[in-house]
N, C-alpha and C positions, 0 to 999 in steps of 0.2 A: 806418132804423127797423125794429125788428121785427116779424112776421107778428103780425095780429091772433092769430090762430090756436096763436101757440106759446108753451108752458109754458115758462120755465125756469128754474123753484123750486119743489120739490117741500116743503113743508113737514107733516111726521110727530109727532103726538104718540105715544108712548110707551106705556105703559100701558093695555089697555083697544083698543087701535088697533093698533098697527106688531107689539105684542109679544102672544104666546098667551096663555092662561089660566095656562100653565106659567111665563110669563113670559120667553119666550125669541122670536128673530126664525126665522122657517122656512126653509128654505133656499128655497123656491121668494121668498122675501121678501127673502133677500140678495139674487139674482140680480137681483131687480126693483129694487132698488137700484143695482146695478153697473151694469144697463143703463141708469138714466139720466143718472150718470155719463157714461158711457162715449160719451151721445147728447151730451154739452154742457151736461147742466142740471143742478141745484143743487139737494143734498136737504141738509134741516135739520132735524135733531131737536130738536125744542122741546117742552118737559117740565114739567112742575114737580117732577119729579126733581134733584138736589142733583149740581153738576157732579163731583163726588168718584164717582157712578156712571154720570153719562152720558159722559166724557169716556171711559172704555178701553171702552164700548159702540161707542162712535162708531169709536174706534181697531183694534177687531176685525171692526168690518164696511166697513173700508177706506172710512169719509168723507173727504172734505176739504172747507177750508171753516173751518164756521163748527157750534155747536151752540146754544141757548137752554134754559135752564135755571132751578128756581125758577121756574115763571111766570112767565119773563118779567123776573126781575130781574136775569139774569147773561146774554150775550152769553162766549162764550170762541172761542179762534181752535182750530181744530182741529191747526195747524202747531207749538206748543208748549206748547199747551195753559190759555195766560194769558188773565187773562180783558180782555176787549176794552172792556166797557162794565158797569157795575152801578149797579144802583137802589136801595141798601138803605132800610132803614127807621129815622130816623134815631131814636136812643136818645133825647130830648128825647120823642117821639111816645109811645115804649113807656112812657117814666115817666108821664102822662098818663093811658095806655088802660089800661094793666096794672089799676090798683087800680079803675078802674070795669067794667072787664069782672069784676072779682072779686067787686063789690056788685050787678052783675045775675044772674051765675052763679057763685053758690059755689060747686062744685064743678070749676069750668074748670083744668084740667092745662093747662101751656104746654109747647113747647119751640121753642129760637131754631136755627134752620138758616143758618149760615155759609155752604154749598157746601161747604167742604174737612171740615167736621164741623157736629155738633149738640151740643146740651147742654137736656135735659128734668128738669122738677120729676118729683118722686114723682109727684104728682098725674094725670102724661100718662104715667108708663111707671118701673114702680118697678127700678131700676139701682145699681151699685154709683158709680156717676158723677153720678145722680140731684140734684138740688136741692130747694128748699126754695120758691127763690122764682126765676126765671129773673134779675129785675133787679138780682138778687148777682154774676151772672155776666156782664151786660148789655156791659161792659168787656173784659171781659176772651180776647177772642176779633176775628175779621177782624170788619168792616160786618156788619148782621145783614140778609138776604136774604130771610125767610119767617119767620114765626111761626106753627107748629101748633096748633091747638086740640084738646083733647078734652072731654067733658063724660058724663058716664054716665046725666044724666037728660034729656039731648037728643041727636037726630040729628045729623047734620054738617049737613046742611041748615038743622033750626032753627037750629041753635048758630052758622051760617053768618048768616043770616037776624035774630040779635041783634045778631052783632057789628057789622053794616050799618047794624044802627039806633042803635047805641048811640056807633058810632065812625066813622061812614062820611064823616064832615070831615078824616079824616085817614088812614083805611084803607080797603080793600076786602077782604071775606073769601069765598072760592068753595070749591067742593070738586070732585074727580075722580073720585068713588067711593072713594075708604078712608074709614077709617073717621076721621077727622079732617078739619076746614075748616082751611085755608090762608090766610093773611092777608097780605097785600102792602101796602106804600105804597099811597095811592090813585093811579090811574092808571097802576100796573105791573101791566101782565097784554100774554100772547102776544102779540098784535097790535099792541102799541105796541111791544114789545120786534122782531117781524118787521120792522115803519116802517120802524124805523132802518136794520136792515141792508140792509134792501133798496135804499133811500134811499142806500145806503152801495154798495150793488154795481150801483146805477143801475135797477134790477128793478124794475116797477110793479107795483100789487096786480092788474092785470088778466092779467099773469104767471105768480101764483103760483095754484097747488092746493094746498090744505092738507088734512090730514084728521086729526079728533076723534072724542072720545064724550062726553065728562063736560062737565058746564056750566063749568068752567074753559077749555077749546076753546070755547066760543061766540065771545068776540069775536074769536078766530083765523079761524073758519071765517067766518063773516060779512064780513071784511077781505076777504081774499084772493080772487080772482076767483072761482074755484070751489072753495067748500068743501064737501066730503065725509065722512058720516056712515057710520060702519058701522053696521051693522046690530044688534048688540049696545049702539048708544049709548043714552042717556038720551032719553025721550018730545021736550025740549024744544030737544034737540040736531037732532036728525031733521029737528023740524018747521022748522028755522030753515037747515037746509045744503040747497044747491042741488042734491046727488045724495045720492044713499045706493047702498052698495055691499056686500059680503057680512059677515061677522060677521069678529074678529079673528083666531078657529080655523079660521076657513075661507081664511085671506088675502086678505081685502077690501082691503086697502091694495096689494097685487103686484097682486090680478084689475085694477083699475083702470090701474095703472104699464103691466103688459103690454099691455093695448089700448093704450092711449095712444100707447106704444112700438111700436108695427105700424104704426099710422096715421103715424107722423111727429109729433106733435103734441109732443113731448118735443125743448128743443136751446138752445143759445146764443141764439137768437133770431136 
């Protein structure tokens, strides 16, 4: 069995956490990367980022493995890139929620995220690609993974905060910070989508470190044996992670990985 003591699943959200304000990983944050690698243990970028941008991220910062993507509704293998596991939302659902979310919020822009692409109404993002009504196009593309909200006379939060109320038997809506809420099947989000793999690589949650900022990271961070907040996260994020560590410009995600990695506390188990 292994040492109460050792990590070995590093699990990274993306935006807001791993990546700068610039949007980019630091090198001192590869490095922290590579060494835990290198010590035996298992980093996971899990996102709700669309695998079409985390997979040559993953690919350039020399992962292997495994990535989570979509919040949590797309598992892909980092050795060819196919995806391992998906949760989509299934089109029955959308025909359903689509026209009542449209009689609570008139003005709600959609758009349905695939992974390998997207497809947006006028409404969320005016395009020469653009739609009318996303349920035209509901077919005509892979499983649908994420549905975007926009709304210009609510927050993502509120706009977050209706769709819960209005559809939460059959969806969940969270947000990351952009400017858009995110909607997933109910019961696809980070944490259920980690279960598995981990479940899958024999890793318990008392295993993993994870680290977040936005309220979509809660149920990750709360999972996993120790979840860690940066310092630039969200008020509610903070109060709910077992450490807080430096902000993402500052690399709070490496300052953490590099102690860890002196002590030993980073390995196969």
């Amino acid at each position: 069995m292994p040492r109460a003591s050792t990590l070995r699943l590093i699990a990274t959200d993306l935006d807001g956490t791993l990546l700068d304000t610039a949007g980019e990983v630091s090198g001192r944050s590869r490095a922290a990367l590579a060494g835990v690698q290198a010590a035996g243990g298992v980093v996971v970028l899990i996102t709700g980022r669309p695998s079409r941008t985390v997979l040559p991220l993953a690919s350039e910062l020399g992962l292997e493995g495994h990535v989570i993507c979509s919040n949590g509704a797309a598992i892909h293998r980092l050795s060819d890139g196919g995806a391992e596991s998906l949760f989509p939302v299934p089109p029955g659902v959308l025909r359903r929620a689509v026209p009542l979310l449209r009689s609570v919020c008139p003005d709600i822009g959609l758009a349905l995220e695939w992974g390998s692409d997207m497809r947006a109404e006028i409404a969320y993002r005016a395009a020469p690609d653009s739609v009318n009504d996303v349920l035209n196009v509901l077919d005509s593309g892979p499983p649908v993974l994420k549905v975007i909200a926009r709304s210009a006379t609510r927050s993502p939060v509120a706009l977050a905060e209706l769709i819960n109320a209005c559809c939460g038997q059959d969806l969940h809506a969270s947000t990351s910070g952009a400017p858009f809420a995110e909607i997933a099947l109910r019961g696809v989000h980070k944490s259920a989508a980690l279960a598995q793999l981990c479940a899958a690589l024999e890793i318990q949650a008392a295993e993993v470190i994870a680290f977040g900022d936005a309220p979509n990271d809660l149920p990750l961070l709360t999972w996993a044996g120790r979840g860690v907040a940066v310092a630039n996260a969200d008020a509610g994020v903070k109060a709910a992670a077992s450490e807080l560590t430096l902000s993402n410009d500052e690399g709070g995600v490496a300052a953490v990985l590099e102690r860890l990695l002196a002590a030993g506390e980073i390995g196969p188990g």
